[in-house]
Biopython code that builds the backbone (N, CA, C, O; Angstrom):
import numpy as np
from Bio.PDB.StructureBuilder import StructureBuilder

atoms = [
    (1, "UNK", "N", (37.208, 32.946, 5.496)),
    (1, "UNK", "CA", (38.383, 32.649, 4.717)),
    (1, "UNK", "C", (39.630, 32.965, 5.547)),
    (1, "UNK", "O", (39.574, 33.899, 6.348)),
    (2, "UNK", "N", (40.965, 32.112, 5.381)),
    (2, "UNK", "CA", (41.307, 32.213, 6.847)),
    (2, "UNK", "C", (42.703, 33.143, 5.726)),
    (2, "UNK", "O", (42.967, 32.792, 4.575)),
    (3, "UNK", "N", (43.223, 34.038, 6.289)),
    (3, "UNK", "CA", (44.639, 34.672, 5.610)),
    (3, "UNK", "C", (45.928, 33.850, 5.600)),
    (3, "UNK", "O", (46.345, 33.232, 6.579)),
    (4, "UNK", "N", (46.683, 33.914, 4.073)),
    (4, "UNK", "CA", (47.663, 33.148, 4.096)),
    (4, "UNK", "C", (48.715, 34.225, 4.867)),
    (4, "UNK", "O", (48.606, 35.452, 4.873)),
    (5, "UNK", "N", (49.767, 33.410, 5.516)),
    (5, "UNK", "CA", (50.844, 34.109, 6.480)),
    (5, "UNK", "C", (52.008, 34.412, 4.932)),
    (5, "UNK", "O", (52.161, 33.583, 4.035)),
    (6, "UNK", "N", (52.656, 35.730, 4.985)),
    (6, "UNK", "CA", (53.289, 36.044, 4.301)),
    (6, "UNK", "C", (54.558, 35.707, 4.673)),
    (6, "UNK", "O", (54.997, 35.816, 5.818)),
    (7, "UNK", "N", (55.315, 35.190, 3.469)),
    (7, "UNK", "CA", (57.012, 34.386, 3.489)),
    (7, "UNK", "C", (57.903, 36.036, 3.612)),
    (7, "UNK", "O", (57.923, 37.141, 3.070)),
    (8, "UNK", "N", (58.450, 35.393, 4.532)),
    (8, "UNK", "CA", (59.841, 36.605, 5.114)),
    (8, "UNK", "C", (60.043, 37.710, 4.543)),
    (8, "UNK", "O", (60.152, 38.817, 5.070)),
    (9, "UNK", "N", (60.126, 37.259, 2.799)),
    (9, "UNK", "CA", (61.045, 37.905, 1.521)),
    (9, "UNK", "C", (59.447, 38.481, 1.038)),
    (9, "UNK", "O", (59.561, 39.313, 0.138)),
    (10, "UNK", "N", (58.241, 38.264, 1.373)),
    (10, "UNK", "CA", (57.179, 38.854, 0.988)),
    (10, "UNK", "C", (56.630, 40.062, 1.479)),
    (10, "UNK", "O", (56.215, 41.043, 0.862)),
    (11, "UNK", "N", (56.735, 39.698, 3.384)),
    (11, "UNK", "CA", (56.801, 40.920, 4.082)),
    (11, "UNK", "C", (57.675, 41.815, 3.326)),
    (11, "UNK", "O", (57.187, 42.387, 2.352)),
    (12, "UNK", "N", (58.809, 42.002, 3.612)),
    (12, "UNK", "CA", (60.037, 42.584, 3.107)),
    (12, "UNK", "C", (59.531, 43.450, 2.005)),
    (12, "UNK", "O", (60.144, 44.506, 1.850)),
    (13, "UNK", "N", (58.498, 43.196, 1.185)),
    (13, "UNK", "CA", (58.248, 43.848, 0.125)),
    (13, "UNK", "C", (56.788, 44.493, 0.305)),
    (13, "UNK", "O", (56.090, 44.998, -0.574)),
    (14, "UNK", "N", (56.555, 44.370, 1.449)),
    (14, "UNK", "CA", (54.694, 44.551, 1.526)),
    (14, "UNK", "C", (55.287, 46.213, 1.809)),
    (14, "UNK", "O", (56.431, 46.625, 2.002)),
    (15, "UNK", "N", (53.714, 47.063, 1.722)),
    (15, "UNK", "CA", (53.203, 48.118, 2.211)),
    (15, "UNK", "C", (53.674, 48.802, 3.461)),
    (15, "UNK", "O", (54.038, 49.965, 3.633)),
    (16, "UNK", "N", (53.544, 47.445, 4.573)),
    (16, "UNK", "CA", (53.334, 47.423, 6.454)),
    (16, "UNK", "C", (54.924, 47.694, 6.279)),
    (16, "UNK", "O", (55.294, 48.836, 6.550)),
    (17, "UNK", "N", (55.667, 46.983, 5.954)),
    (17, "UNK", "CA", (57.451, 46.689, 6.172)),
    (17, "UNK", "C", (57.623, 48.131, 5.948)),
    (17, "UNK", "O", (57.772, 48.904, 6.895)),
    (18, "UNK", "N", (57.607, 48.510, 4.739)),
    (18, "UNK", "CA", (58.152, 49.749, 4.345)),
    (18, "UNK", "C", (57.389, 51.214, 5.198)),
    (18, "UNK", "O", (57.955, 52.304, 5.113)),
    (19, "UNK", "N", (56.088, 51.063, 5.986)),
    (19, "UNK", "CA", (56.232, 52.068, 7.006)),
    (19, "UNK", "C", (56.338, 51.748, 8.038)),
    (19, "UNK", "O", (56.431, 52.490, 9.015)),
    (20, "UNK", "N", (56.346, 50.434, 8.023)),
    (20, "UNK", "CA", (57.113, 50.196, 9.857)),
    (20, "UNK", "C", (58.667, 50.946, 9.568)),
    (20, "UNK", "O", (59.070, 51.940, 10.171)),
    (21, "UNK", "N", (59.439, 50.181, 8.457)),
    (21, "UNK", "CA", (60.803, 50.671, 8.297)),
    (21, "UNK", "C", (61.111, 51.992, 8.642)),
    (21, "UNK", "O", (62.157, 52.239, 9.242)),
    (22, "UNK", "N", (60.025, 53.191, 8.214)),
    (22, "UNK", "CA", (59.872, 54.652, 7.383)),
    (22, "UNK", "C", (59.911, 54.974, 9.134)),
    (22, "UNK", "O", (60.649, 55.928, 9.381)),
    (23, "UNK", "N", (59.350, 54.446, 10.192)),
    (23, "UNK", "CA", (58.925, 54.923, 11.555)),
    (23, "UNK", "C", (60.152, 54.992, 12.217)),
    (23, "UNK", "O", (60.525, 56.133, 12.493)),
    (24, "UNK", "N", (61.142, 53.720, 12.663)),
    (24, "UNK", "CA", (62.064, 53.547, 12.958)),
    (24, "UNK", "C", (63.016, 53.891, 12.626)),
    (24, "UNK", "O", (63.639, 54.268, 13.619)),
    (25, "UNK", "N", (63.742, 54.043, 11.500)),
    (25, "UNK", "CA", (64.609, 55.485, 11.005)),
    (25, "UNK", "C", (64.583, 56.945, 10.920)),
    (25, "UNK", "O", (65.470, 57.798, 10.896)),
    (26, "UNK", "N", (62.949, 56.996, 10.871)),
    (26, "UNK", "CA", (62.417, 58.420, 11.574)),
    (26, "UNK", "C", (62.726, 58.650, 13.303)),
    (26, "UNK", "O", (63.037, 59.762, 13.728)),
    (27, "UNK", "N", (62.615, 57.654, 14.054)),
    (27, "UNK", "CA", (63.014, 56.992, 15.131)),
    (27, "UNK", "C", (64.748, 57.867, 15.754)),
    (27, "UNK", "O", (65.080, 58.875, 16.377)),
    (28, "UNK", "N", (65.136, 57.168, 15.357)),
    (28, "UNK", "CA", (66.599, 57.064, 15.294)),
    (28, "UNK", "C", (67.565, 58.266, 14.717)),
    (28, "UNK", "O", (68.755, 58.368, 15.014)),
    (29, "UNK", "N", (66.793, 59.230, 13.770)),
    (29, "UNK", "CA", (67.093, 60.061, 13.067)),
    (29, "UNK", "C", (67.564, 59.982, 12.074)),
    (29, "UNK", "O", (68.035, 60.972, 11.514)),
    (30, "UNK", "N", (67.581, 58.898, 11.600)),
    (30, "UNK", "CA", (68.328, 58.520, 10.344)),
    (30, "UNK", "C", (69.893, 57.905, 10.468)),
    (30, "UNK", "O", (70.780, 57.794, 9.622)),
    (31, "UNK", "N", (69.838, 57.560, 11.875)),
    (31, "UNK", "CA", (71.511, 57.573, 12.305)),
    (31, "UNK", "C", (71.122, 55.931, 12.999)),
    (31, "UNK", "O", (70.005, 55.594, 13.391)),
    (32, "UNK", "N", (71.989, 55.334, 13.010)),
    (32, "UNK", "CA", (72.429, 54.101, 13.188)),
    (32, "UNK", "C", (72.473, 54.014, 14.504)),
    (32, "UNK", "O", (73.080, 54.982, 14.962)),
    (33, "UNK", "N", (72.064, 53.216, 15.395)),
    (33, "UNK", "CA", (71.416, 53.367, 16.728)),
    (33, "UNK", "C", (72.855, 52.822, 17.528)),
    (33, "UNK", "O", (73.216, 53.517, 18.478)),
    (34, "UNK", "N", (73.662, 51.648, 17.193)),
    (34, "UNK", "CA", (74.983, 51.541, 17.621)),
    (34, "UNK", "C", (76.356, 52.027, 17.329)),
    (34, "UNK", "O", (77.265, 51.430, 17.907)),
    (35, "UNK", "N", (76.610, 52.827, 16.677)),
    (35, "UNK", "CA", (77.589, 53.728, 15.850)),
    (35, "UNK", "C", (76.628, 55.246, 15.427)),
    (35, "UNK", "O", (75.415, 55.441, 15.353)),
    (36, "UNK", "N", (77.966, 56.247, 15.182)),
    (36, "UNK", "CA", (77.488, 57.594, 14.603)),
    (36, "UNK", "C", (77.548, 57.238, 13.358)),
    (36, "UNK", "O", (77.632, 58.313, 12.763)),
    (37, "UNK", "N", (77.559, 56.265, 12.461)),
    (37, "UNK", "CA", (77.293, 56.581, 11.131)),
    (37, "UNK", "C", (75.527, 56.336, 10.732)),
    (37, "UNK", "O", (74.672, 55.761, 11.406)),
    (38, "UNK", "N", (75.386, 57.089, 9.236)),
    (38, "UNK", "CA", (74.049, 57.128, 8.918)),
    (38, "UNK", "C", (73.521, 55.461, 8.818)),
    (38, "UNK", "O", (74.266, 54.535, 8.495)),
    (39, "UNK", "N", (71.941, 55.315, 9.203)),
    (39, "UNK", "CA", (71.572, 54.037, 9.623)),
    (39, "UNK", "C", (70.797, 53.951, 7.665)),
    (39, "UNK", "O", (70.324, 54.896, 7.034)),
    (40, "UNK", "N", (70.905, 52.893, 7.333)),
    (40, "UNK", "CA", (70.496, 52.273, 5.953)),
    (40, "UNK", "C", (69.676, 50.781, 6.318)),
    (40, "UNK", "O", (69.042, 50.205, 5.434)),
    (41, "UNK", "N", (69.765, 50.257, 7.666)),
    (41, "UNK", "CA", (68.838, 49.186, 7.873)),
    (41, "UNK", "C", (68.317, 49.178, 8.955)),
    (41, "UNK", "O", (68.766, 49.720, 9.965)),
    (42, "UNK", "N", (66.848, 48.274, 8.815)),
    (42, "UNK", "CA", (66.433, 48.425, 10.118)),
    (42, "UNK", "C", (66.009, 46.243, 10.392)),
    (42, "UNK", "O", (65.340, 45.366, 9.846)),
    (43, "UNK", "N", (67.023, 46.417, 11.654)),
    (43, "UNK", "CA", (67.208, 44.981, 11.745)),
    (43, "UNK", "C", (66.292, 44.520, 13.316)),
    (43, "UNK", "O", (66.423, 45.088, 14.400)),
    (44, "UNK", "N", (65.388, 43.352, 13.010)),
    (44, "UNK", "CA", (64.796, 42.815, 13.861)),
    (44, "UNK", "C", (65.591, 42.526, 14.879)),
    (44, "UNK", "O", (66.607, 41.844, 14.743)),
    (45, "UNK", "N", (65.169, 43.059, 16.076)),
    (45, "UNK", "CA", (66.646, 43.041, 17.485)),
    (45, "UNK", "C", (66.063, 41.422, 17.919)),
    (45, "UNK", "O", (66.953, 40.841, 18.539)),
    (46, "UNK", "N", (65.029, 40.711, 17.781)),
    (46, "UNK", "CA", (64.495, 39.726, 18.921)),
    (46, "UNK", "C", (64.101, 38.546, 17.271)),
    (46, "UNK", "O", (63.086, 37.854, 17.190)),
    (47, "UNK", "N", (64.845, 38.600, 16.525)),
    (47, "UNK", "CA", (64.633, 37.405, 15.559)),
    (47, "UNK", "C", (63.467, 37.573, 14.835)),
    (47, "UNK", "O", (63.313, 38.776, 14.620)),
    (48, "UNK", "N", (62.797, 37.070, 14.481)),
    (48, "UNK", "CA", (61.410, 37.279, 13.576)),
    (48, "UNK", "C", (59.775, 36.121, 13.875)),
    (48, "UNK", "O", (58.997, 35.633, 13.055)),
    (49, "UNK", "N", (59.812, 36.039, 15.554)),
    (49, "UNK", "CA", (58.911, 35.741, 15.907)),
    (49, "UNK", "C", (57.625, 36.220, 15.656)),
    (49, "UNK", "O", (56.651, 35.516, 15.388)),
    (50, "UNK", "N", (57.646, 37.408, 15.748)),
    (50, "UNK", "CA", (56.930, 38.403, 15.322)),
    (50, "UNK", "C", (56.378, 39.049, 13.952)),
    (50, "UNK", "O", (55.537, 39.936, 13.802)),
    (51, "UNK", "N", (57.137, 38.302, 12.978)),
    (51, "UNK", "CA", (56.796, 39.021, 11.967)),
    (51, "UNK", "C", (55.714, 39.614, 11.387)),
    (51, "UNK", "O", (54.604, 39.092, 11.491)),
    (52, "UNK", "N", (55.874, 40.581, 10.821)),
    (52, "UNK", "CA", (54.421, 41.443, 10.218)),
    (52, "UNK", "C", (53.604, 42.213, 11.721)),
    (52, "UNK", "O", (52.900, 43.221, 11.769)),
    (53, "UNK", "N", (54.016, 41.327, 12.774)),
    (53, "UNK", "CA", (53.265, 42.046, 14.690)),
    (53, "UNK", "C", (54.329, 42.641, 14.781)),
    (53, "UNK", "O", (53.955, 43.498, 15.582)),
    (54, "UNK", "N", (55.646, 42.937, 14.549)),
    (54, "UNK", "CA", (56.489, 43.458, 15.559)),
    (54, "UNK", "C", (56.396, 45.030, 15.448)),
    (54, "UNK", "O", (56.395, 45.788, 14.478)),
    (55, "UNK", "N", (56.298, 45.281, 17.166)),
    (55, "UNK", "CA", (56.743, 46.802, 17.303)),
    (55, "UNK", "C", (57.820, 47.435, 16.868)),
    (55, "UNK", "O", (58.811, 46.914, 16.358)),
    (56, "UNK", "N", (57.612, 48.657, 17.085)),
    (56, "UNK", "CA", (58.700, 49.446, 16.087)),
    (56, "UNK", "C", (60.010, 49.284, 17.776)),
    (56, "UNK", "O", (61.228, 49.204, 17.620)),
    (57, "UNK", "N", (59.517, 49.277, 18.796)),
    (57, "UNK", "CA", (60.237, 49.025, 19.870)),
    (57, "UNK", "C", (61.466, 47.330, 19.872)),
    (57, "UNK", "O", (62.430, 46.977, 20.551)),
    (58, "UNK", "N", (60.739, 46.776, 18.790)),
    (58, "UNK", "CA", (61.520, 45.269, 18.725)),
    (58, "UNK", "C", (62.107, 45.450, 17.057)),
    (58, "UNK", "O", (62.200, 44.635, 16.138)),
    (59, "UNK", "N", (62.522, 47.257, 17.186)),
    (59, "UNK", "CA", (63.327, 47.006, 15.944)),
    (59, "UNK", "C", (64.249, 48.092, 15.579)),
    (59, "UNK", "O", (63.778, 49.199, 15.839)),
    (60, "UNK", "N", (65.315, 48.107, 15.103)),
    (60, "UNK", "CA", (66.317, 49.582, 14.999)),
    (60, "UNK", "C", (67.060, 49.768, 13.947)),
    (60, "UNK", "O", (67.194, 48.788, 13.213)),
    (61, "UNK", "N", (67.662, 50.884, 13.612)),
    (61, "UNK", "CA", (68.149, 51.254, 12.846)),
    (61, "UNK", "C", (69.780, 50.837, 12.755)),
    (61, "UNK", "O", (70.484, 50.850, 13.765)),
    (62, "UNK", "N", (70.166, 50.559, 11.763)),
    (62, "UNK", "CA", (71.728, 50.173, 11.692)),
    (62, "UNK", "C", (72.267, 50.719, 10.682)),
    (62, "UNK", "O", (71.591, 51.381, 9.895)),
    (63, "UNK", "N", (73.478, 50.548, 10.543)),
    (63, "UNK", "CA", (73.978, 50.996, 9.155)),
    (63, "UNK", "C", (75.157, 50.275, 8.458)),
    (63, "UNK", "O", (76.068, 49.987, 9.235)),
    (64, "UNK", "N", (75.286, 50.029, 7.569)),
    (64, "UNK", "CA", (75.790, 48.272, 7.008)),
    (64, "UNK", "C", (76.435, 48.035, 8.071)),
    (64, "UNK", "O", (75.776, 47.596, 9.014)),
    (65, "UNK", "N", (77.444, 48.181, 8.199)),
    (65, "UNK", "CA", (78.359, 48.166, 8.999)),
    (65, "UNK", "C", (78.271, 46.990, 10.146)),
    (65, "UNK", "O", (78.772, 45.866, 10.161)),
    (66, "UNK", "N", (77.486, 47.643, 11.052)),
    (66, "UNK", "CA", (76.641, 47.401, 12.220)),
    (66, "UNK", "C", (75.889, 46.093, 11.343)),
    (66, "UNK", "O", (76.569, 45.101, 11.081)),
    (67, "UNK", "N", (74.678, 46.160, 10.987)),
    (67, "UNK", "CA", (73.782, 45.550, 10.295)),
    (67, "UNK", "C", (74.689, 44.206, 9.776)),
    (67, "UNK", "O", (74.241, 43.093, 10.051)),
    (68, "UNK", "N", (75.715, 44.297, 9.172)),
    (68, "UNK", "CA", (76.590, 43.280, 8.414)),
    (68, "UNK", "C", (77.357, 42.348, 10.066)),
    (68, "UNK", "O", (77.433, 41.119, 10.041)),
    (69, "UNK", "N", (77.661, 42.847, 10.864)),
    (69, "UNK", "CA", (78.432, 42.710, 12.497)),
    (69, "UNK", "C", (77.306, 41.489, 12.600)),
    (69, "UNK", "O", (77.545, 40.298, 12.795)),
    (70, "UNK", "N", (75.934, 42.159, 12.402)),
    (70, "UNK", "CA", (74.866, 41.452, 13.523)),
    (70, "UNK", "C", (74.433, 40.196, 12.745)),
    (70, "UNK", "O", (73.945, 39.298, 13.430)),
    (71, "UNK", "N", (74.509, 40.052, 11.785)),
    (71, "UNK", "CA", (73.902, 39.073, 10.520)),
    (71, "UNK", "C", (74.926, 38.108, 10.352)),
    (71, "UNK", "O", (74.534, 36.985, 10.036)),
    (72, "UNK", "N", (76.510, 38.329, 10.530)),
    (72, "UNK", "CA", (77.591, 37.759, 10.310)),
    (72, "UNK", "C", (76.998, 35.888, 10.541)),
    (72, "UNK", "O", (76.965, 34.976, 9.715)),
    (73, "UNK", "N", (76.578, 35.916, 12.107)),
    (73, "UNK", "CA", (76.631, 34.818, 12.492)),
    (73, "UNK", "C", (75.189, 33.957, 11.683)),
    (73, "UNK", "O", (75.189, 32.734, 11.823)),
    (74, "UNK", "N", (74.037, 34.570, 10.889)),
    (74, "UNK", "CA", (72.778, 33.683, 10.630)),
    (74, "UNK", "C", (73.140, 33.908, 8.834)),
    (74, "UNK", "O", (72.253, 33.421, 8.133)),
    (75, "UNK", "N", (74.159, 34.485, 8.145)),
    (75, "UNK", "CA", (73.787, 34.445, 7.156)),
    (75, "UNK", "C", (74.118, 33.510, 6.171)),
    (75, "UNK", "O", (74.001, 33.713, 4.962)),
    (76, "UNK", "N", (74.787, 31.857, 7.008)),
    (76, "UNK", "CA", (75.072, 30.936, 6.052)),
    (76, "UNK", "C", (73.610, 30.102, 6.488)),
    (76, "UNK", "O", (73.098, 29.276, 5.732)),
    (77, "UNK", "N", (72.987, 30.493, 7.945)),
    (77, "UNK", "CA", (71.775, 29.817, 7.805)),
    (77, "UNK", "C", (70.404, 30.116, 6.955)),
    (77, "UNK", "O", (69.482, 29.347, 6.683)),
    (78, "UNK", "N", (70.587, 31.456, 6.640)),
    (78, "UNK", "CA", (69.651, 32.054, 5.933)),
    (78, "UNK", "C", (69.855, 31.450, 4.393)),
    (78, "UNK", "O", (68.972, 30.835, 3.796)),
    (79, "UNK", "N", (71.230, 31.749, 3.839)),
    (79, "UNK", "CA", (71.380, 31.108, 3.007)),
    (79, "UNK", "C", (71.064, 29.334, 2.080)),
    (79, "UNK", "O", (70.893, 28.938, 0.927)),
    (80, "UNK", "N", (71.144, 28.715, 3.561)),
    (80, "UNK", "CA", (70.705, 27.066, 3.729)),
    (80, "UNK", "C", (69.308, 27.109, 3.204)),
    (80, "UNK", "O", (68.915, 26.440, 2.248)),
    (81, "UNK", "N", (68.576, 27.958, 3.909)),
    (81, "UNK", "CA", (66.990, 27.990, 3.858)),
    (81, "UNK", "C", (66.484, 28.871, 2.480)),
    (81, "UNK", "O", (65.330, 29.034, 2.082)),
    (82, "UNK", "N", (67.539, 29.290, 2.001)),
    (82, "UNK", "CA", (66.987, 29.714, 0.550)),
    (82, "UNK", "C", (66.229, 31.355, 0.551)),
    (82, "UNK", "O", (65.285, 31.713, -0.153)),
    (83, "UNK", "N", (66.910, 32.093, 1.472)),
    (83, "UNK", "CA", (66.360, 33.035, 2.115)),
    (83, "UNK", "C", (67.272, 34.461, 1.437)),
    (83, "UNK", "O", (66.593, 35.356, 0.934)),
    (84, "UNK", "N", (68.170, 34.546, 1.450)),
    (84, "UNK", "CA", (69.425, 34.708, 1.576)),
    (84, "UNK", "C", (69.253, 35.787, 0.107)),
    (84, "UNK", "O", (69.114, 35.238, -0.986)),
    (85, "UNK", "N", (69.276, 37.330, 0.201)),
    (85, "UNK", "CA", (69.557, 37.539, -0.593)),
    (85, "UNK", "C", (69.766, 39.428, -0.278)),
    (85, "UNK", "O", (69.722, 39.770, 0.903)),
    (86, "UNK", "N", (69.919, 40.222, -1.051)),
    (86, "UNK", "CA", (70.497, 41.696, -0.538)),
    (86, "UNK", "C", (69.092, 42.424, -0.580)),
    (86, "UNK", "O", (68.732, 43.333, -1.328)),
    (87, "UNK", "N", (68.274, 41.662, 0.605)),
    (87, "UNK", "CA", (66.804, 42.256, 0.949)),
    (87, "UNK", "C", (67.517, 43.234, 2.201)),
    (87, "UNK", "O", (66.850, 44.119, 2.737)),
    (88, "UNK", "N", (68.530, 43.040, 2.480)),
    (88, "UNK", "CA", (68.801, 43.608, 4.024)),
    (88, "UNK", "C", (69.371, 45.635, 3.420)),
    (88, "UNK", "O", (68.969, 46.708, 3.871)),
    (89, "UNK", "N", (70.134, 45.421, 2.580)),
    (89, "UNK", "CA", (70.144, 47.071, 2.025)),
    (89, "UNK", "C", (68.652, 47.831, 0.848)),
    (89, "UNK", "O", (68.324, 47.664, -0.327)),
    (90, "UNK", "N", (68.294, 48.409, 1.649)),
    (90, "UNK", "CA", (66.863, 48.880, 0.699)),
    (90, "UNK", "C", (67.460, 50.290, -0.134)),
    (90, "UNK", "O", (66.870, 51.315, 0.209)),
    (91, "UNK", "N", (68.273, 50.434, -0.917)),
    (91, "UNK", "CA", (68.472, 51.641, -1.598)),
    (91, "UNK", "C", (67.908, 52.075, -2.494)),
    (91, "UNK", "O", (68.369, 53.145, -2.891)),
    (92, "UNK", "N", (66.758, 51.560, -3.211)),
    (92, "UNK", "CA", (65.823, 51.670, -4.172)),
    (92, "UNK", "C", (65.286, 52.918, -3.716)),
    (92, "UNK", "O", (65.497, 52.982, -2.505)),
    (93, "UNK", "N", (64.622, 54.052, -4.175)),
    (93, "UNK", "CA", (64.021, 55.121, -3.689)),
    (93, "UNK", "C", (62.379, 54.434, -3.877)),
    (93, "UNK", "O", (61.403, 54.755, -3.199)),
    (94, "UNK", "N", (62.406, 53.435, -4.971)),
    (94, "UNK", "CA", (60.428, 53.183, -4.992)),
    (94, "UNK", "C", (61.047, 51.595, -4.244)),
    (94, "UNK", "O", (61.854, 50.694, -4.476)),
    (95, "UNK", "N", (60.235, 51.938, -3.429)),
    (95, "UNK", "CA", (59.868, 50.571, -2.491)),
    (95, "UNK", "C", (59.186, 49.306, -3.664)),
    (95, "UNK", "O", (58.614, 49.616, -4.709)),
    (96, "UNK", "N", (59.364, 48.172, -3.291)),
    (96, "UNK", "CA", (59.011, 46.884, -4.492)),
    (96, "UNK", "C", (57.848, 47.096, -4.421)),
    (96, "UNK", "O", (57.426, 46.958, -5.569)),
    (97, "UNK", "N", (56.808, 47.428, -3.581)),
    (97, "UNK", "CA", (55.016, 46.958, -2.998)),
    (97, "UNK", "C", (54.688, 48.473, -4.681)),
    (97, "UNK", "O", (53.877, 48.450, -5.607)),
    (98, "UNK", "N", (55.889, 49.622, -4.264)),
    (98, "UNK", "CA", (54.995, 50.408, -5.431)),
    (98, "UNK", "C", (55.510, 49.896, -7.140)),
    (98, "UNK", "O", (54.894, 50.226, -8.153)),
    (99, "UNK", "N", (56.379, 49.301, -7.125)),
    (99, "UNK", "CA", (56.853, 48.798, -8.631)),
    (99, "UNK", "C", (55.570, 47.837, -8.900)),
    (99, "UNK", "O", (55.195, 47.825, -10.073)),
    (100, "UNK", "N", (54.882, 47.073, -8.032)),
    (100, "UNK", "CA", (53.490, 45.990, -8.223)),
    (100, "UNK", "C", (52.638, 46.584, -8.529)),
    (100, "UNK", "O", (51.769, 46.103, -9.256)),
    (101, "UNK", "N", (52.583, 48.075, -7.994)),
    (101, "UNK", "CA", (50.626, 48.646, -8.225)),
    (101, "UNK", "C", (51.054, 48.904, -9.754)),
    (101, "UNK", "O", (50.398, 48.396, -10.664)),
    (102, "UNK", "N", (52.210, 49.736, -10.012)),
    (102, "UNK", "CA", (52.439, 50.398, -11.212)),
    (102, "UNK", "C", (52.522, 49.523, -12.555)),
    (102, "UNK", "O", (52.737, 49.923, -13.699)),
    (103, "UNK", "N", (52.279, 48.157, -12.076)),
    (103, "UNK", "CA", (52.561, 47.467, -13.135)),
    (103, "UNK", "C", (51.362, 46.575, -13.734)),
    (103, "UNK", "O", (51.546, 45.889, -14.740)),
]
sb = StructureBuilder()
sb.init_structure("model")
sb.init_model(0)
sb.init_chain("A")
sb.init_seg("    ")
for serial, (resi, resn, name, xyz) in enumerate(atoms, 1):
    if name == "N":
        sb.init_residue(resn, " ", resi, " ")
    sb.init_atom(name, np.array(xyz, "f"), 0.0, 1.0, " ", f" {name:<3s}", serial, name[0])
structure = sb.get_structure()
């Protein structure tokens, strides 16, 4: 049985995302890898070739700020593609993957 590939906004919500995420801000210290302010995202540096494979090395910590700088230029394309939505700030303390088991 061959595995279906998970849509962008699906990763985003899986299990893997949220401790790849948990590694790389552990990473970084919790601090935003291009500025001293505290990091709140962790943004794919090399696009999303990789998705669900990428190393924690092809990924860093930002903090809006930064994060909002780097997105400026793809987020009317993201938007086009129906993509487009405030998956990029995770402030929820329960990750979405645990709101699914609990329900």
């Amino acid at each position: 049985m061959t595995r279906r590939r998970l849509s962008y906004l699906e990763f985003l919500e899986s299990e893997a995302w949220w401790k790849t995420r948990k590694l790389v801000l552990q990473r970084a210290g919790y601090r935003c890898e291009r500025c001293p302010n505290p990091a709140t995202d962790v943004h794919h540096k090399d696009g999303y070739s990789n998705l669900g494979c990428e190393s924690v090395e092809e990924l860093e910590a930002l903090c809006d700020h930064c994060h909002e700088k780097e997105h400026d230029q793809t987020l009317r394309v993201r938007e086009l593609l129906g993509q487009a939505r405030l998956f990029d700030r995770w402030d929820d303390p329960d990750p979405p993957y645990a709101k699914k088991r609990a329900a």
